[in-house]
KEVEXMI-329866 format. One record per residue: x, y, z of N, C-alpha, C in turn. Coordinates in nm, 2 decimals. Atoms other than C-alpha are relative to their C-alpha. Layout:
     n_c1     n_c2     n_c3    ca_c1    ca_c2    ca_c3     c_c1     c_c2     c_c3
        X        Y        Z        X        Y        Z        X        Y        Z
...
This chain:
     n_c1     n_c2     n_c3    ca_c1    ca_c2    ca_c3     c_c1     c_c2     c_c3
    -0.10    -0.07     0.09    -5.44   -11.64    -1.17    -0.04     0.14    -0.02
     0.06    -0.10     0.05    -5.67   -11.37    -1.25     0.02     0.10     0.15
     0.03    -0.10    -0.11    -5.70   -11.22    -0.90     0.17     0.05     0.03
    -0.11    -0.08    -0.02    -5.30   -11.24    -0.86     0.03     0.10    -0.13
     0.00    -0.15     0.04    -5.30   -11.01    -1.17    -0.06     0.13     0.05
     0.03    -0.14    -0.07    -5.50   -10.79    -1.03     0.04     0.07     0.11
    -0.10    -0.03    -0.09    -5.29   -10.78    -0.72     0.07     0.11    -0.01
    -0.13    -0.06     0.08    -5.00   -10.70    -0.94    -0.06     0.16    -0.06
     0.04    -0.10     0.02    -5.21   -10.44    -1.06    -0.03     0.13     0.04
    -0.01    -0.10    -0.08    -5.29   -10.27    -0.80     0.08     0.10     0.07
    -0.13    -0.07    -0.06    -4.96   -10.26    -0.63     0.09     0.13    -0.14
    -0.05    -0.10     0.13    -4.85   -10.10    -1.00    -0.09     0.17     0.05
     0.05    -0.13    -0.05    -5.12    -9.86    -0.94     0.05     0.13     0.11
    -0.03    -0.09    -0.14    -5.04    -9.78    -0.59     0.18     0.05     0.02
    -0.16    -0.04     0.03    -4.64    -9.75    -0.69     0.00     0.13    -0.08
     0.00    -0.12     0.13    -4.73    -9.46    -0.95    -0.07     0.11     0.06
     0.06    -0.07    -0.08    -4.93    -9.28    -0.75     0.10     0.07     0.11
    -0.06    -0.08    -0.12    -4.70    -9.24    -0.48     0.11     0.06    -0.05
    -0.10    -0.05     0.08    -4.43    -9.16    -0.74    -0.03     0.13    -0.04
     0.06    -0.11     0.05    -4.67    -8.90    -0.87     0.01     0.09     0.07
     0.05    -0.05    -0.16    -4.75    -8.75    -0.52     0.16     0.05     0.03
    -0.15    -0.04    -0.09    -4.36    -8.75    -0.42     0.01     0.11    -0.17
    -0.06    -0.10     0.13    -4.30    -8.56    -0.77    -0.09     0.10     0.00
     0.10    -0.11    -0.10    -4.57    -8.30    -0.66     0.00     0.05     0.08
    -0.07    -0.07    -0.12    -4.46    -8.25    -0.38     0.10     0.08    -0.02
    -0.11    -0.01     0.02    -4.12    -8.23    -0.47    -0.03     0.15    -0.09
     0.00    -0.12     0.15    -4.24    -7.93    -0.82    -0.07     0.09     0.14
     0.02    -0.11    -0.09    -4.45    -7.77    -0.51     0.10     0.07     0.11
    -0.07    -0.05    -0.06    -4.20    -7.73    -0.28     0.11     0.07    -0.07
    -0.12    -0.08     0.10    -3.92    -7.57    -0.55    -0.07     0.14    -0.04
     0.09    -0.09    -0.02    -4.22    -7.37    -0.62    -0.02     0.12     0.07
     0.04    -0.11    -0.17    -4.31    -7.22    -0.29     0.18     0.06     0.05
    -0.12    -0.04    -0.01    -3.91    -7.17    -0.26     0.00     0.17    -0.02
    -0.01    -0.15     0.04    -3.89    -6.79    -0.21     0.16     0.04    -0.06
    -0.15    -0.06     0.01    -3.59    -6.58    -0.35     0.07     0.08     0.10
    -0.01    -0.09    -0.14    -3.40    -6.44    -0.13     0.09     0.17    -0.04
    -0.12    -0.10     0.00    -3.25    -6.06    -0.12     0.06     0.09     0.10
    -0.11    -0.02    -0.12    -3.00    -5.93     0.07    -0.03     0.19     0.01
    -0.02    -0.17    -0.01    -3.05    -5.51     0.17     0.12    -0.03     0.12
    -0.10     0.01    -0.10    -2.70    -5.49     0.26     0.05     0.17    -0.01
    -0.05    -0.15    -0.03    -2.61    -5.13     0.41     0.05     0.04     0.12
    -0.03    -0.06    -0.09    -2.59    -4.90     0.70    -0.14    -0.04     0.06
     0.12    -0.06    -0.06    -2.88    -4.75     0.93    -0.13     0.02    -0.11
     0.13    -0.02     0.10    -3.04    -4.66     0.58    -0.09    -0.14    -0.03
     0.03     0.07     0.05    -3.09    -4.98     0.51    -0.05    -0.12     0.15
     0.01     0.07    -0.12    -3.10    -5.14     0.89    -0.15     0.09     0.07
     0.14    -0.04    -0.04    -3.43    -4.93     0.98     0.02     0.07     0.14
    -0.03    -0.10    -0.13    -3.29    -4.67     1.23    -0.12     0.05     0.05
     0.07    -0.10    -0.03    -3.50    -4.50     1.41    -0.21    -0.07    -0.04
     0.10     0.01     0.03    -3.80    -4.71     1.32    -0.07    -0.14     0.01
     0.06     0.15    -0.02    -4.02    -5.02     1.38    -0.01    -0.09    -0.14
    -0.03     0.09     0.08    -3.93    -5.35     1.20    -0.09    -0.01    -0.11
     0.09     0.01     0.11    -4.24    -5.35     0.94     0.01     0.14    -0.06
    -0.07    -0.07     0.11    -4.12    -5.01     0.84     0.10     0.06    -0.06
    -0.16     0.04     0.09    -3.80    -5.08     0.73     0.02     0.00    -0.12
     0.02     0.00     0.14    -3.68    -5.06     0.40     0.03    -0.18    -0.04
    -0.01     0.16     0.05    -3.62    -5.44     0.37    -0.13    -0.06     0.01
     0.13     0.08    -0.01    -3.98    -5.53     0.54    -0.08     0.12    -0.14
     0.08    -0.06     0.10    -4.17    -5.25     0.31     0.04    -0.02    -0.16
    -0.01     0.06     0.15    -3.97    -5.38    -0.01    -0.07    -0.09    -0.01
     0.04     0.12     0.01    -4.06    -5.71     0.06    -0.18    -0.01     0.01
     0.11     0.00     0.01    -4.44    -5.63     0.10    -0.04     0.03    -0.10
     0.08    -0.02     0.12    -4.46    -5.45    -0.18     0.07    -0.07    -0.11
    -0.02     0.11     0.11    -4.30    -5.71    -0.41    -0.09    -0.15     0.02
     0.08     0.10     0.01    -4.51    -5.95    -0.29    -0.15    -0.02    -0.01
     0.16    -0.11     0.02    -4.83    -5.75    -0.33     0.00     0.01    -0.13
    -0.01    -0.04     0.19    -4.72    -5.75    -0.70     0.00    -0.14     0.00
    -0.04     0.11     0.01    -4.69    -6.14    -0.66     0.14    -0.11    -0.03
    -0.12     0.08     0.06    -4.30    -6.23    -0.66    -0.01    -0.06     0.13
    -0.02     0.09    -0.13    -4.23    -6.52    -0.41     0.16     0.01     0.01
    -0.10    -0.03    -0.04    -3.95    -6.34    -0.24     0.00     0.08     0.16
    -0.06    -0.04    -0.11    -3.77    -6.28     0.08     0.11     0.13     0.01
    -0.12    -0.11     0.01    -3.57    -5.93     0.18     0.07    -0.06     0.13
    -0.03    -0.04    -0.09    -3.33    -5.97     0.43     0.08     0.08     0.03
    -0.08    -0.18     0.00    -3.18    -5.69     0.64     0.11    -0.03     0.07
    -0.19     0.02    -0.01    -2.79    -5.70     0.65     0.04     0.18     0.02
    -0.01    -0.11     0.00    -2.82    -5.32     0.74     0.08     0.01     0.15
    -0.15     0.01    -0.12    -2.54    -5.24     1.04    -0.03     0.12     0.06
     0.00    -0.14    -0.04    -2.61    -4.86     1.18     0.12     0.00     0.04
    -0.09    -0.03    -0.04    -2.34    -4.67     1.17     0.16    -0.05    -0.08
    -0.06     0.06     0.10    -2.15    -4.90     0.90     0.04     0.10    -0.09
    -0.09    -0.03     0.11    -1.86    -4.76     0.66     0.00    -0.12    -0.14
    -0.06     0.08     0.13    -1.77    -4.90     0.31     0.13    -0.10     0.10
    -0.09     0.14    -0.05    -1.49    -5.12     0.54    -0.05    -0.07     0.12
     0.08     0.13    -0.07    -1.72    -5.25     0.79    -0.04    -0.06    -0.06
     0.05     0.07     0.11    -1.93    -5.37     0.49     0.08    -0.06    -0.07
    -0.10     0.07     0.08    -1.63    -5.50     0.35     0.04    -0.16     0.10
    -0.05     0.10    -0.15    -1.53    -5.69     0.71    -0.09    -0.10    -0.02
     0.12     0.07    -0.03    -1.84    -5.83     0.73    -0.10    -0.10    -0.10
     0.02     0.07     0.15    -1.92    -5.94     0.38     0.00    -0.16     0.02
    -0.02     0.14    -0.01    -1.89    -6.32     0.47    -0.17    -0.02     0.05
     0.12     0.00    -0.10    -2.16    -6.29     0.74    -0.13     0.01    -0.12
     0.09    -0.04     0.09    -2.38    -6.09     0.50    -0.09    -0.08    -0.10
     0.06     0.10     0.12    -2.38    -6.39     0.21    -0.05    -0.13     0.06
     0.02     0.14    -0.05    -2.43    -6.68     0.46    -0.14    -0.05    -0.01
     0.13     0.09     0.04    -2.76    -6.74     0.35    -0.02     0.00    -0.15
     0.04     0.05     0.12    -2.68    -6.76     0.01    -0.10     0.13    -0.05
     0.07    -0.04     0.09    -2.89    -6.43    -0.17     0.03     0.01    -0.14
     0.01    -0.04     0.16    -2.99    -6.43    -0.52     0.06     0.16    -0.03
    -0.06    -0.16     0.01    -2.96    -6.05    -0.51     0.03     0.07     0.12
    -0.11    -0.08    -0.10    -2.77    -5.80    -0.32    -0.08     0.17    -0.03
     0.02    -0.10     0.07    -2.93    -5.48    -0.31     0.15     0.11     0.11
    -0.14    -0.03    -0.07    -2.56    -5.26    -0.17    -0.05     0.16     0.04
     0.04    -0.20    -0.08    -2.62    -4.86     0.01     0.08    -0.03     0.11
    -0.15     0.00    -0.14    -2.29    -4.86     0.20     0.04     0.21    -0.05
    -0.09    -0.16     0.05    -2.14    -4.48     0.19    -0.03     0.10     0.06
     0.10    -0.06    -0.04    -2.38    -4.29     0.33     0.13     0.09     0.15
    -0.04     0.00    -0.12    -2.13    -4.31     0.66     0.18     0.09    -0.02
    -0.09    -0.06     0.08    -1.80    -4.25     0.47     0.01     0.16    -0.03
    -0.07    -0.08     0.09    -1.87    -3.93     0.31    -0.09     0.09     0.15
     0.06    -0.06    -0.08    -2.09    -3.82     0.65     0.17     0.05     0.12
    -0.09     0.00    -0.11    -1.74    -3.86     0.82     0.15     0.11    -0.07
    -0.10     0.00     0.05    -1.54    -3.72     0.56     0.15    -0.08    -0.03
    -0.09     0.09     0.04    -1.36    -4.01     0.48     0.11     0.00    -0.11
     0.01    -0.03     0.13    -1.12    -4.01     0.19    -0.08    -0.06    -0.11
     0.10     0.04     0.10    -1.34    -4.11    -0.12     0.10    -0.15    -0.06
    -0.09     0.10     0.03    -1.01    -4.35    -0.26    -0.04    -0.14     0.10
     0.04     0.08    -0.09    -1.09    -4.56     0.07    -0.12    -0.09    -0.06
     0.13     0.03     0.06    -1.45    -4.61    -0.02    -0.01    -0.08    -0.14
    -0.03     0.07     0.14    -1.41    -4.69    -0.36     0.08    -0.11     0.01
    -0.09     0.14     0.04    -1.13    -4.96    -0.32    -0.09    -0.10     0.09
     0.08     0.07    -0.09    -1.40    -5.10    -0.05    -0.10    -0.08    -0.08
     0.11     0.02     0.10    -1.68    -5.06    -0.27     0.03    -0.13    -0.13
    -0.05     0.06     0.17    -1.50    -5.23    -0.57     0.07    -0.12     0.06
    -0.07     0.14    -0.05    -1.38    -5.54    -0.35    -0.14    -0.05     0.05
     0.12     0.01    -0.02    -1.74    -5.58    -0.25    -0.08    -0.06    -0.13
     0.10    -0.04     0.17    -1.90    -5.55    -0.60     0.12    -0.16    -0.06
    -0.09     0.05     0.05    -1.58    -5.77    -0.71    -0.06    -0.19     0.04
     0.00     0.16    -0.07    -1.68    -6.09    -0.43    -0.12    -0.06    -0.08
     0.13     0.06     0.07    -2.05    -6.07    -0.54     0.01    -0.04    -0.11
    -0.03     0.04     0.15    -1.93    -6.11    -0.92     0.04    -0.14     0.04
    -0.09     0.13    -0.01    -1.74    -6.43    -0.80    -0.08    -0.07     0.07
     0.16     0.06    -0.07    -2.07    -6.57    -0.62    -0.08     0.01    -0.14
     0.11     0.00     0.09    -2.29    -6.52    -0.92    -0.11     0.09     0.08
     0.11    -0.09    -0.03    -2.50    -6.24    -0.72    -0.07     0.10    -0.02
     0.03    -0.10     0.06    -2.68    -6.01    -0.90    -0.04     0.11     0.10
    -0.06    -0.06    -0.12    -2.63    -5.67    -0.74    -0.11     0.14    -0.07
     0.03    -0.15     0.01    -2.84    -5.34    -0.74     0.07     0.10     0.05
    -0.09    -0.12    -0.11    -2.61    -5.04    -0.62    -0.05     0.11    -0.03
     0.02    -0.13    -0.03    -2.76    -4.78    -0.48     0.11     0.08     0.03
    -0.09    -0.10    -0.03    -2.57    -4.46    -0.48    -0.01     0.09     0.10
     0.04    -0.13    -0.09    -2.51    -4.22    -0.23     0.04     0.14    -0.01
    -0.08    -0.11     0.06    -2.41    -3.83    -0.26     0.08     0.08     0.12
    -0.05    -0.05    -0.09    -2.16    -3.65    -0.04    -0.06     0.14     0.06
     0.10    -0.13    -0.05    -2.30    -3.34     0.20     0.09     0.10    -0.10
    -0.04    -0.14     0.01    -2.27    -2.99     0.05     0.12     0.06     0.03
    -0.14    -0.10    -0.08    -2.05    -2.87     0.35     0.14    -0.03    -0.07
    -0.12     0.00     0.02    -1.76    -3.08     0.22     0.10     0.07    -0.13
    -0.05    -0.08     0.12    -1.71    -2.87    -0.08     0.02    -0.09    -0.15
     0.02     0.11     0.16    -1.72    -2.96    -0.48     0.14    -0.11    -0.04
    -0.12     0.11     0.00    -1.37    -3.14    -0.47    -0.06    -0.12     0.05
     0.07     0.15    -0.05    -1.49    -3.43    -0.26    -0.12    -0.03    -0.06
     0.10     0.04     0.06    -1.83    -3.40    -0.38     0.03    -0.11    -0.12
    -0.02     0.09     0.15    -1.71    -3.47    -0.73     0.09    -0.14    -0.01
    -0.04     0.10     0.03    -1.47    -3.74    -0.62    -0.06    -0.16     0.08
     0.05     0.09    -0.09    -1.70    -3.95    -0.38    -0.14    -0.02    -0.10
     0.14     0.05     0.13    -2.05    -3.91    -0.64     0.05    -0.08    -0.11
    -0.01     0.08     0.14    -1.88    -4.06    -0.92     0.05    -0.13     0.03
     0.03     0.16    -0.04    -1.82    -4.39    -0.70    -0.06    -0.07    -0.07
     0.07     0.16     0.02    -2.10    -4.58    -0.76    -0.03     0.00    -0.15
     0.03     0.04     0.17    -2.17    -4.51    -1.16     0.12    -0.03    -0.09
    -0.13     0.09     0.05    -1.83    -4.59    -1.24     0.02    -0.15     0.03
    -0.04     0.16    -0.10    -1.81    -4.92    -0.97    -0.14    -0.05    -0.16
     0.07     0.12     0.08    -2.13    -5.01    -1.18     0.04    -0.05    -0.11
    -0.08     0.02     0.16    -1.99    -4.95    -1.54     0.06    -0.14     0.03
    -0.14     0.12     0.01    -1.73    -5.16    -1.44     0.00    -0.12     0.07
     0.01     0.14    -0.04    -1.91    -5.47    -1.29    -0.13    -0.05    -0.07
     0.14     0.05     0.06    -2.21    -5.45    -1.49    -0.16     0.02     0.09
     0.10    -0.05    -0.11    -2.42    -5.34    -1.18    -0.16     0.05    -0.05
     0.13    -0.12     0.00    -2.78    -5.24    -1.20     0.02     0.11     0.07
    -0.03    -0.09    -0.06    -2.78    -4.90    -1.06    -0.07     0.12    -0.01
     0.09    -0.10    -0.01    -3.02    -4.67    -0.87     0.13     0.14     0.04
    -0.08    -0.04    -0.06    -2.85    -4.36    -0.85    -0.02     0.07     0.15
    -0.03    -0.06    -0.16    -2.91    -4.20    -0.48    -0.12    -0.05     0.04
     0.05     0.09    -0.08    -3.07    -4.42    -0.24    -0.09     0.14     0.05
     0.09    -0.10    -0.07    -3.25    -4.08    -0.08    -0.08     0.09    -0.08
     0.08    -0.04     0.04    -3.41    -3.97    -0.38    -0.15     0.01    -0.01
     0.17     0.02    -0.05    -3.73    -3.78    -0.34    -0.01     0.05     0.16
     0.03    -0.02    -0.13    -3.64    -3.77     0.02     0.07     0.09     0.10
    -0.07    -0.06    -0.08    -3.34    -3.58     0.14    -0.06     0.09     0.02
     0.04    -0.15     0.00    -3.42    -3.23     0.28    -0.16     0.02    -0.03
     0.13    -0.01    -0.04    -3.76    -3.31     0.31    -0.07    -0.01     0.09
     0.02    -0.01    -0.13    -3.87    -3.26     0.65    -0.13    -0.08     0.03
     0.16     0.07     0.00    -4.23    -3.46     0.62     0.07    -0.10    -0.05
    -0.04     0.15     0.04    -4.04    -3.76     0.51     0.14    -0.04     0.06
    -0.10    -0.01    -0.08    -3.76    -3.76     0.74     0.00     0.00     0.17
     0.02     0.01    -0.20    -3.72    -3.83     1.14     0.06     0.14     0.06
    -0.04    -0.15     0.01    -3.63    -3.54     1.34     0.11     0.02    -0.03
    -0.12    -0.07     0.04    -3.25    -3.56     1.30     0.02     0.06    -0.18
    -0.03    -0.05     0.12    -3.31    -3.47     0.93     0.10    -0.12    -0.11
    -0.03     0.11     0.09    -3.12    -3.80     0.82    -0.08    -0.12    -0.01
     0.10     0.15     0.03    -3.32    -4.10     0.84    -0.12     0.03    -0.06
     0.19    -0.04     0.02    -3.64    -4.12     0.65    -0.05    -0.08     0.09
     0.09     0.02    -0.07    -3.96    -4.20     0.83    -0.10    -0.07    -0.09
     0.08     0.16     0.09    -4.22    -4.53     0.75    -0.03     0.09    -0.15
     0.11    -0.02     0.13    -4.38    -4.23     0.46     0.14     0.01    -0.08
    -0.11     0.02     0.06    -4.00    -4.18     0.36     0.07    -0.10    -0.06
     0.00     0.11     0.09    -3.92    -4.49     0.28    -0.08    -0.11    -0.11
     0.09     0.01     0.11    -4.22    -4.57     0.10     0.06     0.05    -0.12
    -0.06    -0.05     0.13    -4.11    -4.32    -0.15     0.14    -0.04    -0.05
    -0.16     0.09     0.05    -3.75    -4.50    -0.13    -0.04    -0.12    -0.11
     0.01     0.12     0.08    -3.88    -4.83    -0.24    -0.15     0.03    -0.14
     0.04     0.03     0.14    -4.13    -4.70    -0.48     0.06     0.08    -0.10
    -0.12    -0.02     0.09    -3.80    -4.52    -0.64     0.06    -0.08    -0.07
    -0.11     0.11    -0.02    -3.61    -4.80    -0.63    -0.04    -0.10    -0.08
     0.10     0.11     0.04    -3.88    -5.08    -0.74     0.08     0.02    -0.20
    -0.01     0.04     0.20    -3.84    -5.03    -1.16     0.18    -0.02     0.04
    -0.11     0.06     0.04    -3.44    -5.07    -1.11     0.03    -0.13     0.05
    -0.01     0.11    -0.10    -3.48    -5.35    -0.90    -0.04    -0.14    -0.11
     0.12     0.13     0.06    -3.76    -5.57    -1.11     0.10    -0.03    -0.10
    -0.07     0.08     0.11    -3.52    -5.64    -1.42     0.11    -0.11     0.09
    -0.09     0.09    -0.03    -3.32    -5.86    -1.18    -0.05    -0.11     0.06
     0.08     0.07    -0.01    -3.62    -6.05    -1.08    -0.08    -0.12    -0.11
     0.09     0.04     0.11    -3.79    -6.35    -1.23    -0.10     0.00     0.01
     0.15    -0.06    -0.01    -4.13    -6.27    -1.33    -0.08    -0.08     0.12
     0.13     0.04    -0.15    -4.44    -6.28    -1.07    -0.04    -0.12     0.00
């Protein structure tokens, strides 16, 4: 009698154990689960002109993970993308499901002289889907060139700090701060930054970013 208790005892044992072990597993693997974020843009954001590790999606994602957040960037960047290809394409973009969205669409728009109305009703159907996903959203801004004179200027800059107002957006305002018209941080056409240029993007960028993060 005594030894089938102890039987019984053991198999109890060895039942709790593997319960334990599967529930361990189970808290590590949710654990090690990275976050994921989306750098959805143009060329600025797709790493024109430059090798994949110095990209602005691979160099965020190093340096957030160098700080200790267990997260993934990925790059939804398009060269050559308007505010309505990024609109088009927006399905594609979410199919893996990101926590955050960081958005730098426009850049292409105001390079083309687009109307600014266009952009905006793009932008704000964009900004609109992610609200309806639960995707918390950084919007980078962009600024219209010079040439096109202060009319468009003024009606194409005030895009993205309005769009934000009005979705609750975090919001860096110009994705090139630091970098435009600086010829040592820029490739030769004078638009794309270069690996040291984007450095200084994402360590602009970093403090508006982290409040949408959960801690390291």
């Amino acid at each position: 009698m005594a030894g089938k208790k102890g039987a019984v005892r053991r198999l109890v044992n060895l039942l709790g154990a593997g319960v334990m072990m599967a529930t361990g597993l189970a808290a590590s693997s949710a654990r090690a689960a990275p976050l994921l974020i989306t750098a959805f843009g143009d060329s600025l954001t797709a790493g024109y002109g430059l090798e994949e590790p110095d990209s602005f999606p691979a160099q965020l994602e190093a340096r957030l993970q160098a700080q200790g957040y267990a997260v993934e960037v990925g790059n939804a960047g398009v060269s050559g993308d308007t505010t309505a290809g990024g609109r088009a394409r927006l399905d594609w973009a979410l199919a893996d499901r990101p926590a955050v969205v960081v958005l730098c669409l426009g850049a292409n728009d105001a390079l083309r002289g687009l109307d600014p109305a266009l952009a905006r009703a793009n932008l704000d159907a964009i900004l609109a889907r992610l609200g309806e996903d639960k995707i918390k959203v950084l919007l980078a801004g962009m600024r219209a060139p010079p040439n096109l004179g202060p009319d468009y200027a003024r009606r194409f800059d005030a895009i993205y700090p309005e769009l934000a107002r009005k979705y609750g957006a975090a919001f860096y305002p110009f994705f090139l701060d630091g970098v435009a018209a600086r010829p040592e941080l820029n490739q030769a056409d004078g638009i794309h930054p270069n690996r040291d240029g984007v450095a200084v993007i994402v360590d602009r960028l970093l403090p508006s970013l982290l409040p949408l993060l959960p801690p390291p």
